[in-house]
C-alpha positions as CSV (number, residue, x, y, z in Angstrom):
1,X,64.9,95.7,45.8
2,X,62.2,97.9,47.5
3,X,62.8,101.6,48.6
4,X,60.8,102.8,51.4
5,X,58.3,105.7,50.1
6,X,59.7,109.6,52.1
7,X,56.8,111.2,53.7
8,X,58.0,114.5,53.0
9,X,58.0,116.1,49.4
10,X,60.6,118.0,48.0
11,X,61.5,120.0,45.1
12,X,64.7,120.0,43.4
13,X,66.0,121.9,40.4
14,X,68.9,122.2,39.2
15,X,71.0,123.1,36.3
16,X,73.1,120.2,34.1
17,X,76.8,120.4,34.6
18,X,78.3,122.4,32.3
19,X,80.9,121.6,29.4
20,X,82.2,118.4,28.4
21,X,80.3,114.6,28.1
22,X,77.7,114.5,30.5
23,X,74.6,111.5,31.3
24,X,72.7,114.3,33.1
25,X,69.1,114.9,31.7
26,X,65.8,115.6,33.2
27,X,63.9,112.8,34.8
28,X,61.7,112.9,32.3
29,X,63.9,112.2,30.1
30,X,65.5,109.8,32.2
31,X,62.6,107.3,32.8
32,X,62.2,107.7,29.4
33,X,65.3,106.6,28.2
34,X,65.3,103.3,30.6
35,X,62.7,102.2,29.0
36,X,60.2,102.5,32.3
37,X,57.7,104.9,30.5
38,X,57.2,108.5,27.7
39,X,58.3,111.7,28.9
40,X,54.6,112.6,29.1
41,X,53.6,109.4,31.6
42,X,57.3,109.9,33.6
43,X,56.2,114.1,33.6
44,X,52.2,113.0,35.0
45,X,54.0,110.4,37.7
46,X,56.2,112.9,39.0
47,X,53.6,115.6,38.8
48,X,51.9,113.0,41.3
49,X,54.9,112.9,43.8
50,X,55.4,108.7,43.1
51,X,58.8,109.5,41.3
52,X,62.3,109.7,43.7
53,X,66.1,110.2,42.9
54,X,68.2,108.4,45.9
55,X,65.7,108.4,48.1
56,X,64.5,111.6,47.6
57,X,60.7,112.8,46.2
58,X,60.7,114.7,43.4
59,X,57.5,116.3,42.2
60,X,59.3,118.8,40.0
61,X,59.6,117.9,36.4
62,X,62.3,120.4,35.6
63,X,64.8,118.3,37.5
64,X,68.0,117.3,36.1
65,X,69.5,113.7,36.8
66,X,72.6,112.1,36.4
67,X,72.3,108.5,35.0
68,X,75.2,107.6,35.6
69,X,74.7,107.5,39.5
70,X,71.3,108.6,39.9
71,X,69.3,105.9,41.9
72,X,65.3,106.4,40.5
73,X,62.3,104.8,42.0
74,X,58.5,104.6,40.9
75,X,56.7,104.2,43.8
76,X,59.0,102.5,46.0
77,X,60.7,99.9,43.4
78,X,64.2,100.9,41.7
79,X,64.2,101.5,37.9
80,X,66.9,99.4,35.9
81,X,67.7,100.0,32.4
82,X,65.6,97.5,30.4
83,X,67.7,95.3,27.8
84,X,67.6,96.9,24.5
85,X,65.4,94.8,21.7
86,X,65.6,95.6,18.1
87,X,62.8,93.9,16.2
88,X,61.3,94.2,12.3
89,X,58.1,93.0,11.5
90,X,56.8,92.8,7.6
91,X,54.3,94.5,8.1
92,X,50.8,93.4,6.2
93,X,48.2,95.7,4.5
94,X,45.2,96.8,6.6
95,X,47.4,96.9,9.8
96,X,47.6,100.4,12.1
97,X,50.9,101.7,13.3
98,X,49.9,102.8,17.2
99,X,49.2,100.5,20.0
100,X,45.8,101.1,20.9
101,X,43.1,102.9,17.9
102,X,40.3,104.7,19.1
103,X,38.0,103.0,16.1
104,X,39.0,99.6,17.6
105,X,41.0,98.5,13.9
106,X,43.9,95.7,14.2
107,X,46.9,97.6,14.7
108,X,50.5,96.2,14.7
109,X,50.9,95.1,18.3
110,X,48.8,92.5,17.0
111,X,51.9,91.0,15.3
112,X,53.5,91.5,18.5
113,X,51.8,89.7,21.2
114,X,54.7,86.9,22.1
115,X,57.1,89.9,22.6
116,X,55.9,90.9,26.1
117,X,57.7,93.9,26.1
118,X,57.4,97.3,27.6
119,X,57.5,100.2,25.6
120,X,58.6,98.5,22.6
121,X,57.5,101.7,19.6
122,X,58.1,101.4,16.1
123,X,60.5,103.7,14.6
124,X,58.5,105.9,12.3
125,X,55.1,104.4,10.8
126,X,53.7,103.1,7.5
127,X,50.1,103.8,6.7
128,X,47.2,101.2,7.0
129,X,47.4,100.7,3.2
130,X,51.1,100.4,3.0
131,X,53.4,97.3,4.0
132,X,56.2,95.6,4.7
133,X,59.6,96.4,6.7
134,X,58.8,98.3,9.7
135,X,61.2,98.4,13.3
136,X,60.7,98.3,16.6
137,X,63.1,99.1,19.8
138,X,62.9,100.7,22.9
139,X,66.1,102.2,22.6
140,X,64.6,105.6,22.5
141,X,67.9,106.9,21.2
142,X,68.5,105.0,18.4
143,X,64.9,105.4,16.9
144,X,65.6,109.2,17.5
145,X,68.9,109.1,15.5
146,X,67.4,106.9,12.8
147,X,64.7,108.9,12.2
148,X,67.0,112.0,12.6
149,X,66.8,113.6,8.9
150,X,70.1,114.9,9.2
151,X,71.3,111.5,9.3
152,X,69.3,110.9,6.2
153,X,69.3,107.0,6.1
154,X,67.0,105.9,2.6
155,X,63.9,103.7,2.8
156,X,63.5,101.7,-0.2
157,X,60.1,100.6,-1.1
158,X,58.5,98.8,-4.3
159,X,55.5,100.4,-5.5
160,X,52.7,98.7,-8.1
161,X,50.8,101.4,-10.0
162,X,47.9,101.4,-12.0
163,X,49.8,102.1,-15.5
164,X,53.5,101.8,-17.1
165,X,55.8,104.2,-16.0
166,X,57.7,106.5,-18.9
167,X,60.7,107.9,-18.5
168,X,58.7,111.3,-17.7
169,X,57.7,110.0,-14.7
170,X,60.6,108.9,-13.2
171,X,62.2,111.7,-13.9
172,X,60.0,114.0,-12.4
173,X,60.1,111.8,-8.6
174,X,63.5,112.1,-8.5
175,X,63.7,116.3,-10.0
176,X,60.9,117.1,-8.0
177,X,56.6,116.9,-7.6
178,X,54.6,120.0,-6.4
179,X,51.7,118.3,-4.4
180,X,49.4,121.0,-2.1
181,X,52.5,123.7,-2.1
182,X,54.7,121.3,-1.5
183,X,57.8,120.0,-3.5
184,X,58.1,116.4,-3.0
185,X,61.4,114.4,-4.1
186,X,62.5,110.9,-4.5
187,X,66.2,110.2,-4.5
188,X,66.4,107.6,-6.7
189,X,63.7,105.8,-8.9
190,X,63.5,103.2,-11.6
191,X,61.2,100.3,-13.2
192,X,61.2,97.4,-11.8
193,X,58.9,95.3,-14.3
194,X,55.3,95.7,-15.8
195,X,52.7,94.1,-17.1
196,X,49.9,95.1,-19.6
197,X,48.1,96.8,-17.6
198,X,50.4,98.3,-14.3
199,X,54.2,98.1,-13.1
200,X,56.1,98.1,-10.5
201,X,58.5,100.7,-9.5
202,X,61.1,101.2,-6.9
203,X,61.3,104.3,-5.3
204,X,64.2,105.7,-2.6
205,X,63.1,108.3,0.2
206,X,65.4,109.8,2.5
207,X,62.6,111.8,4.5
208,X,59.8,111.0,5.8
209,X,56.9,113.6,4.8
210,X,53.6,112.3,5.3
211,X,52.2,109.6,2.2
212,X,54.9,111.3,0.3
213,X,55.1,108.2,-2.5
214,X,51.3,108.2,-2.8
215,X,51.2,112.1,-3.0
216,X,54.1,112.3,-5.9
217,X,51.9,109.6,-7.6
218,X,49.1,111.4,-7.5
219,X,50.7,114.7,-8.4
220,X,51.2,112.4,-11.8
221,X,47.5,111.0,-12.3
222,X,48.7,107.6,-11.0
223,X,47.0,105.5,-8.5
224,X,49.1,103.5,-6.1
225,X,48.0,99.8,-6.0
226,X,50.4,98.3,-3.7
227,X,53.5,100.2,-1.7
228,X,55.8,97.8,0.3
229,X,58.6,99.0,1.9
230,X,61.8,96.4,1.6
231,X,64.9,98.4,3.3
232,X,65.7,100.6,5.8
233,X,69.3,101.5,5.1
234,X,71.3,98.4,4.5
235,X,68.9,96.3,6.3
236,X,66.6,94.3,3.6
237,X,63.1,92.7,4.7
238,X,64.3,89.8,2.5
239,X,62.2,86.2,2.6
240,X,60.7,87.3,6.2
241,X,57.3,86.3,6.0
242,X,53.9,88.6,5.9
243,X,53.2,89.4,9.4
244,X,56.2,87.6,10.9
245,X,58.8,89.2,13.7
246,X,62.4,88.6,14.2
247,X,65.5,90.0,16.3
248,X,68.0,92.2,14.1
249,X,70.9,90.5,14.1
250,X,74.1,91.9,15.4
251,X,75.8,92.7,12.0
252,X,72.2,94.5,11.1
253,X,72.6,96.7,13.8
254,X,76.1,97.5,13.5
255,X,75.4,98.6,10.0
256,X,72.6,100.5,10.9
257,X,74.7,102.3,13.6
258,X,77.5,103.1,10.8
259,X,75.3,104.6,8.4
260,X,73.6,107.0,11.1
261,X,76.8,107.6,12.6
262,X,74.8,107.1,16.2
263,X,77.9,104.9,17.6
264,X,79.7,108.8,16.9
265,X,76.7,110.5,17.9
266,X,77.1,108.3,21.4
267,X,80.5,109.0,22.1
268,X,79.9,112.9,21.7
């Protein structure tokens, strides 16, 4: 369905009802959450005048919306709500997590490419050295929620290091590491097996500070060999291969949406 473009400009702003449940949010925000586009691209389009609410130009991008009943076009066509898609990928080594890299490197889109879908970000990021489970949705809420630390849902990852780990060590990633000013904690860790030479460890996060396994490690003299993350929550990579994509299933989900509480979070 196309919507004939005004040729007259307005302003609008307004205030979001007050008290009480409410789907009003700026349109912004709005695009954003239908999955047409970021706040940053919805704010440039409306800056530009190509953005209207019922038939109405809007070139202010303080404006408030209701969802609910809010009819919003992008230059003439009407925005629907896109499906919501919940992917994980396992993730392999030497992969970046952004779309497009300035120094040309294969990124994980590249996994991607039979999944066209818009606006389809992963939900937080592993490094170019790291692997395994990462997810994608573009259900801008739930990624929000998930990577909410309030909600404080644990990442589990299995990490090969250059030497055994004592009993020293472990106990100092889950009491506490002081790397550059800044205490870095595991909440859970233990020894998974070992060779002569390294081991593997399992290490539990629930934060996401910036290479914070790699940084504890080497707050210890360690070097990390290999870090793979294997669960997000409840949900397990499990036998999904290296650089494969699938759907969450339904009971994933569900349990995902327990844990954070976002089903509560929704209906507040």
């Amino acid at each position: 369905m196309r919507e004939r473009r005004p040729s007259h400009k307005t302003r609008e702003r307004t205030k979001p009802a007050a008290g009480g449940a409410t789907k009003r949010v700026t349109l912004p925000r709005a695009l954003s959450k239908l999955g047409y586009c970021s706040r940053t691209q919805a704010e440039r389009l409306i800056a530009e005048s190509r953005v209207a609410v019922d038939g109405r130009t809007i070139s202010d991008i303080s404006a408030w919306v209701d969802l609910a009943t809010a009819r919003i076009s992008v230059d003439g066509l009407v925005i629907a709500a896109e499906a919501k898609i919940y992917l994980m990928l396992n993730k392999p080594r030497g992969l970046v997590t952004t779309r497009d890299d300035p120094e040309g490197r294969p990124t994980v889109y590249d996994c991607l490419r039979e999944f066209d879908i818009p606006h389809l970000s992963p939900v937080g990021r592993l490094d170019k050295a790291s692997e395994g489970l990462l997810l994608f949705t573009n259900d801008t809420e739930f990624a929000q929620i998930l990577l909410d630390p309030v909600t404080h849902v644990t990442k589990t990852y299995h990490v090969q290091i250059d030497r055994i780990m004592d009993d020293e060590g472990i106990a100092a990633m889950t009491s506490g590491i002081r790397h550059d000013g800044e205490l870095l904690t595991a909440t859970a860790a233990r020894r998974l097996r070992q060779g002569d030479r390294n081991s593997w460890i399992e290490v539990e996060l629930d934060e996401g500070r910036n290479r914070q396994i790699r940084r504890m490690l080497e707050a210890l003299g360690t070097e990390c060999l290999r870090l793979v993350r294997v669960a997000i929550g409840g949900l397990e990579l499990g036998e999904l291969p290296k650089g494969a994509v699938r759907a969450l299933t339904e009971a994933e989900l569900q349990s995902l949406r327990r844990k954070t509480g976002i089903e509560k979070a929704r209906r507040n």
